[in-house]
C-alpha positions in Angstrom: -54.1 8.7 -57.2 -55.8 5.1 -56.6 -56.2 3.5 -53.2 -53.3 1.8 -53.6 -50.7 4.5 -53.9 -52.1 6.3 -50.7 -51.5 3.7 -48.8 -48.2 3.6 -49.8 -47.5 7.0 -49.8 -49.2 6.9 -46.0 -46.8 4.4 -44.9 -43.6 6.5 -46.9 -44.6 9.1 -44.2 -44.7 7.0 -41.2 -41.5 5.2 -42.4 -39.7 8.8 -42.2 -41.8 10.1 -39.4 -42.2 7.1 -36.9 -38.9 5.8 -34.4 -37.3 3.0 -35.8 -38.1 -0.1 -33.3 -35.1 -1.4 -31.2 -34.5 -4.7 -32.6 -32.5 -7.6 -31.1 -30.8 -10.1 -33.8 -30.3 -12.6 -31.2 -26.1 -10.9 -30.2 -25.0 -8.9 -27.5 -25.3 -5.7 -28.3 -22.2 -4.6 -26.2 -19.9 -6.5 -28.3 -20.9 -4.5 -31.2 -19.8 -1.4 -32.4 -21.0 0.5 -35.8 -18.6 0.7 -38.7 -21.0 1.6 -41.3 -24.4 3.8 -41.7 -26.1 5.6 -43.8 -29.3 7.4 -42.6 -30.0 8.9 -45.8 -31.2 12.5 -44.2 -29.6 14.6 -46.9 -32.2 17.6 -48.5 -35.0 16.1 -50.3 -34.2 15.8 -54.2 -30.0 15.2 -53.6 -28.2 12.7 -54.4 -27.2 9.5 -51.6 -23.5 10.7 -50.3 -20.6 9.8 -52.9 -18.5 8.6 -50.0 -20.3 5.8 -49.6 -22.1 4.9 -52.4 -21.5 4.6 -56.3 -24.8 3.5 -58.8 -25.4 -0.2 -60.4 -24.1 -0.6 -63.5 -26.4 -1.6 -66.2 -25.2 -5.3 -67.1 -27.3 -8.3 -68.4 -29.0 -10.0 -65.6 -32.4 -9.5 -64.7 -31.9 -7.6 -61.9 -29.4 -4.8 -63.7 -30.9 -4.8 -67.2 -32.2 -1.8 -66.8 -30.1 0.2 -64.3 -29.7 3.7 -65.1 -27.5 7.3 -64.0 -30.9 9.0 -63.7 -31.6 11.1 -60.4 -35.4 10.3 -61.6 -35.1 6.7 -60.3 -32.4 7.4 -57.4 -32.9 10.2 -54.7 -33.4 11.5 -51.3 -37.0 12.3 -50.1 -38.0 12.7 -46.6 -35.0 11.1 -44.7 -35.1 7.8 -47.2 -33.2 7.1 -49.8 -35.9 6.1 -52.4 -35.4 3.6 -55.8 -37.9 3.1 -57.8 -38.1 1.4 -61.6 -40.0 4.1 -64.3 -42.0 3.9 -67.3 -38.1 5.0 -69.3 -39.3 8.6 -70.0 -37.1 8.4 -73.3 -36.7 5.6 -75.6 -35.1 7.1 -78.4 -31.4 7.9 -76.5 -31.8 4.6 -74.3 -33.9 2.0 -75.9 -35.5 -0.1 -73.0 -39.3 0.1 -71.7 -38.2 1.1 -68.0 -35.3 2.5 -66.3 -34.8 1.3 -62.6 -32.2 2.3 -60.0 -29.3 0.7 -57.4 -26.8 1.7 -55.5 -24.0 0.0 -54.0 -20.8 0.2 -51.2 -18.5 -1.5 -54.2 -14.8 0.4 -53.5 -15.9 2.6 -51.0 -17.2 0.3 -47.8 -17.2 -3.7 -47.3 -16.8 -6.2 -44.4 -16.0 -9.6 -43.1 -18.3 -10.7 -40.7 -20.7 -8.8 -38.3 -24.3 -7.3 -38.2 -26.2 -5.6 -41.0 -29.8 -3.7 -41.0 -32.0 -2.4 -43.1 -35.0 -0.5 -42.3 -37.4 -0.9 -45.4 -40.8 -0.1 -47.1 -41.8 -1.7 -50.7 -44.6 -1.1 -53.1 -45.7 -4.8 -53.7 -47.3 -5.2 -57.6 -46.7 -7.6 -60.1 -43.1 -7.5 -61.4 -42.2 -5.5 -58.3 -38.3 -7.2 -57.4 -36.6 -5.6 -54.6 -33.6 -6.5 -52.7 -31.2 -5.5 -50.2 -28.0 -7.5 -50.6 -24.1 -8.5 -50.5 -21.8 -9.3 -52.8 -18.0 -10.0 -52.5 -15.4 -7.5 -53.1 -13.6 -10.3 -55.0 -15.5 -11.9 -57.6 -12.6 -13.1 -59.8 -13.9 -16.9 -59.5 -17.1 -15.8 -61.1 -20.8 -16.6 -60.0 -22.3 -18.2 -58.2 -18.8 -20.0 -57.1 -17.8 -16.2 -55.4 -20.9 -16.6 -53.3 -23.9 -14.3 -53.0 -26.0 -13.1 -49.8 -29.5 -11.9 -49.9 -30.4 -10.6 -47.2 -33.9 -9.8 -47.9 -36.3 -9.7 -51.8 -39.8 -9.6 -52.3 -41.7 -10.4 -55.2 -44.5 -9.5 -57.2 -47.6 -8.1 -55.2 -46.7 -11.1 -52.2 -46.5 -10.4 -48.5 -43.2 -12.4 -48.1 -39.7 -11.7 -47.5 -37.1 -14.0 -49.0 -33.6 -14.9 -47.5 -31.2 -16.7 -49.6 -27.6 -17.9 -50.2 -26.2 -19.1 -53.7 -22.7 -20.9 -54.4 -21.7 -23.5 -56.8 -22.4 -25.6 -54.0 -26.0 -24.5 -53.7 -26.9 -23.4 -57.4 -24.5 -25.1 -59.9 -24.7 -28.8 -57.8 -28.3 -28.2 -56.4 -27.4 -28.9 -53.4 -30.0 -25.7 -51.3 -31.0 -28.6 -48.6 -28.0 -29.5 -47.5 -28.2 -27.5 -45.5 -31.2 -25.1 -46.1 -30.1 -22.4 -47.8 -33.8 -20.4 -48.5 -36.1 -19.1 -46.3 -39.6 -16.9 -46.7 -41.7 -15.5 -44.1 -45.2 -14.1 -44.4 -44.5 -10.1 -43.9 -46.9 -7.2 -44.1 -45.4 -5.3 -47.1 -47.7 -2.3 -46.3 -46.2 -1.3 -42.8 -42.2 -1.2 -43.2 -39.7 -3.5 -41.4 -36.5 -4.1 -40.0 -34.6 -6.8 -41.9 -31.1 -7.7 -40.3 -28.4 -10.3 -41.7 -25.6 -11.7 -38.8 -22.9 -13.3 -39.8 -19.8 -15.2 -38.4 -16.7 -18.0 -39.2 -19.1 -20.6 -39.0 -22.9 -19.3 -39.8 -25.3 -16.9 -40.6 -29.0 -15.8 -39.3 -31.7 -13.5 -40.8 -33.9 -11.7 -39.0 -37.4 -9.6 -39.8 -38.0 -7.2 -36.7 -35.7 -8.7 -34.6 -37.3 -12.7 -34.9 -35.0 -15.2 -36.7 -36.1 -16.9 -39.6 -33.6 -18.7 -41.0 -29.8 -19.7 -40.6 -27.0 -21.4 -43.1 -24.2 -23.2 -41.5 -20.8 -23.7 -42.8 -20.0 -27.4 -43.3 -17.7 -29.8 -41.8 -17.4 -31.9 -44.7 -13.9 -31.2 -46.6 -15.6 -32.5 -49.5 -18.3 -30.0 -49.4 -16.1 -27.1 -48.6 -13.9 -28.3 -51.7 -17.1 -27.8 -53.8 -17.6 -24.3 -52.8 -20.2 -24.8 -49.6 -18.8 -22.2 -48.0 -17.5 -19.1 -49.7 -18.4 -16.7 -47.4 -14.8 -15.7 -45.7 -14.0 -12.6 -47.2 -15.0 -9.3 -47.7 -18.8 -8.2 -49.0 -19.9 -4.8 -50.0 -23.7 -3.9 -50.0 -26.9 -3.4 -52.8 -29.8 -1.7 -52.3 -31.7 -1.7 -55.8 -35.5 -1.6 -57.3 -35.8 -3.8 -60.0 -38.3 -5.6 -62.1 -39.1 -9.3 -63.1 -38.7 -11.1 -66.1 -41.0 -13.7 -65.6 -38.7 -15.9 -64.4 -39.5 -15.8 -60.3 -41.1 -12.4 -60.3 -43.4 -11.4 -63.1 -42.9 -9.6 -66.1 -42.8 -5.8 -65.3 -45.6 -3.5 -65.8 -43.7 -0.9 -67.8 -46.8 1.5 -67.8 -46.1 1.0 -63.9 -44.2 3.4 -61.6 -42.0 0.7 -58.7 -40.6 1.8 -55.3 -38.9 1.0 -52.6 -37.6 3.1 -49.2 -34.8 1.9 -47.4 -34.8 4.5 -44.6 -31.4 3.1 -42.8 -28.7 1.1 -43.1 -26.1 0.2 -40.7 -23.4 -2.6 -40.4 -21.9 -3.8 -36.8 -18.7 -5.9 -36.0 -17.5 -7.4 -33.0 -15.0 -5.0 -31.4 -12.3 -8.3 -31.5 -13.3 -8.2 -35.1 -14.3 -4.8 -36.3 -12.5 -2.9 -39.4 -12.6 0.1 -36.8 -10.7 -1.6 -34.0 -7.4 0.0 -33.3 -4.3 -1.9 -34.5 -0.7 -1.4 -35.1 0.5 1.5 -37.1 1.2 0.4 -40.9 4.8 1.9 -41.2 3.5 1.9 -45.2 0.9 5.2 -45.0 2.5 8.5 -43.8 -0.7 10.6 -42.4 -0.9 14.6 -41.8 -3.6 16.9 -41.2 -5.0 19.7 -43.1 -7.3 22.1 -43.0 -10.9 19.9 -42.4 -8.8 17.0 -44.2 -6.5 13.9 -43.8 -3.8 13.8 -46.3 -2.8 9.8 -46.8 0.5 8.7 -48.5 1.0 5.4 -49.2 4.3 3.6 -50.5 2.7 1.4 -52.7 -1.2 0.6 -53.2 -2.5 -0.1 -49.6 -6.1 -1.2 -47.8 -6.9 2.4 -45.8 -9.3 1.9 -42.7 -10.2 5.6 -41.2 -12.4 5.7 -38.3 -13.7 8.2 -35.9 -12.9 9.0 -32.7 -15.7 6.2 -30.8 -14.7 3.5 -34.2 -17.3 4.4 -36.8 -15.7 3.5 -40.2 -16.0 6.9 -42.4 -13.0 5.2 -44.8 -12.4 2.1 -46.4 -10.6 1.3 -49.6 -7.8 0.2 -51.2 -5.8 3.8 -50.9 -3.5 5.3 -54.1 0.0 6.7 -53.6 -1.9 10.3 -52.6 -5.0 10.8 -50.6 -7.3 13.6 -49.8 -10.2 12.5 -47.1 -12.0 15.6 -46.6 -13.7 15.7 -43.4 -15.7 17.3 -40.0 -13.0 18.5 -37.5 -11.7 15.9 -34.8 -9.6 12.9 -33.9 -9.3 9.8 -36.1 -7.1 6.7 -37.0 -5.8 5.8 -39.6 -4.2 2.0 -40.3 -3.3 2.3 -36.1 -2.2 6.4 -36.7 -3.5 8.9 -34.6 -4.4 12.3 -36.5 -6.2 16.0 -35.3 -7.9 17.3 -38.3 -8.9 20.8 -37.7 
């Protein structure tokens, strides 16, 4: 093993071992409450949970050229769900030079709004291209129009974290200084860091470890908004992938080169006048019952199902068939405003 993958491996441990820092994004933490998280403290070797998650598909950008199903580049180890890009172990069924893994909330978790956090640990090396990122739930008017949040990418072997929004307004009429819409900060990509996203009607702010480091604010120019400034009022779901460059920002991969990335946590807050797990009014549409360790969910027609816990952490979200099955730990929930025991 060279120097340089013991120091990762070194700071793999003391990502899993060592207390996540409190960190401050600049909002009152008492209007908060969590609707999302994964902590990704399955056994070593499984798969990340099903419920919340659902693999990249393979497509033709840069980033997802080279997704792949494979457990070999998507797995739990050590209380961190790890990605990594490969040296493609078989070329003859799948004919690319490396296979590289993503996940992503798509259809199972997305929000409007709030306070996200990641805590991660990269690998930089040339070709190394990272990200943890939204995109919306709709993306009928294509991209970049639908809009695109990146919360945090790094490149190559670099010590910098990147921040970036993309629109037609930003990327098909140039227009990323008016206002700012990219921001890098020199980070230490050896130790691992908290990178946090906040966002509201009217702006949003990264953070690294708590410090702000850049913001985007939506415009009060009709024009502007009529050219897509601003399309960031709907719902977003979340990426975690490990890619690889193309040369086009980051370098061409190393395919004789093994990539990861650790993402140890993620969790998403919303205001409690705001959250998808507020209580609201019962939805006459979805007939709810218990059963044994599940909720069964009837809907009238096709209908947006929000379950929550008993203190307002989201464990459902989709758009809900006629019939559904939630299976899950014995308590009290709400459903769409319903009260239910499962037991």
């Amino acid at each position: 093993m060279n120097l340089a993958k013991i120091i990762f491996s070194v700071a793999a441990v003391m990502l899993a071992t060592v207390p996540a820092a409190a960190t401050d994004t600049g909002a009152d933490a008492d209007e908060y409450v969590l609707v999302f998280s994964d902590e990704f403290d399955g056994p070593d070797g499984s798969q990340p949970s099903a419920d919340k998650w659902i693999r990249c598909p393979r497509q033709s950008s840069t980033w997802n050229r080279w997704l792949s199903d494979s457990e070999e580049v998507i797995y739990i180890e050590d209380g961190q769900l790890v990605a990594r890009a490969i040296p493609n172990p078989d070329q003859q069924a799948d004919p690319v030079p490396m296979i590289t893994g993503g996940i992503q909330s798509q259809g199972k978790f997305d929000f409007k709004y709030g306070r996200i956090e990641a805590r991660i640990l990269t690998n930089p090396h040339s070709g190394n291209f990272p990200a943890f990122w939204l995109m919306p739930a709709d993306q009928s008017d294509g991209w970049p129009t639908c809009g695109e949040i990146d919360i945090w990418e790094q490149i190559d072997a670099q010590n910098t974290s990147f921040h970036t929004v993309h629109s037609n307004w930003t990327y098909n009429l140039g227009n990323t200084g008016n206002p700012r819409s990219s921001f890098s900060v020199t980070v230490d990509m050896s130790q691992p860091h908290v990178y946090g996203f906040e966002w509201d009607e009217t702006s949003m702010r990264w953070y690294v470890d708590g410090k702000q480091v850049g913001s985007y604010a939506k415009s009060t120019d009709p024009d502007a908004l009529a050219k897509g400034q601003w399309p960031f009022d709907k719902e977003f779901y979340i990426i975690l992938n490990q890619s690889v460059g193309n040369g086009s920002w980051a370098a061409d991969a190393d395919v004789t080169h093994t990539y990861a990335t650790h993402f140890d946590w993620v969790r998403v807050y919303q205001k409690k006048s705001s959250s998808v797990g507020a209580p609201r009014a019962a939805d006459a549409n979805v007939k709810v019952t218990a059963g044994d360790s599940c909720i069964n969910i009837s809907c009238n027609r096709p209908t947006e199902v929000t379950v929550c816990d008993i203190v307002g952490c989201v464990v459902y979200h989709d758009a809900a068939a006629m019939q559904v099955t939630l299976p899950v730990a014995d308590g009290i929930y709400i459903v769409n405003g319903q009260k239910v025991m499962a037991r």
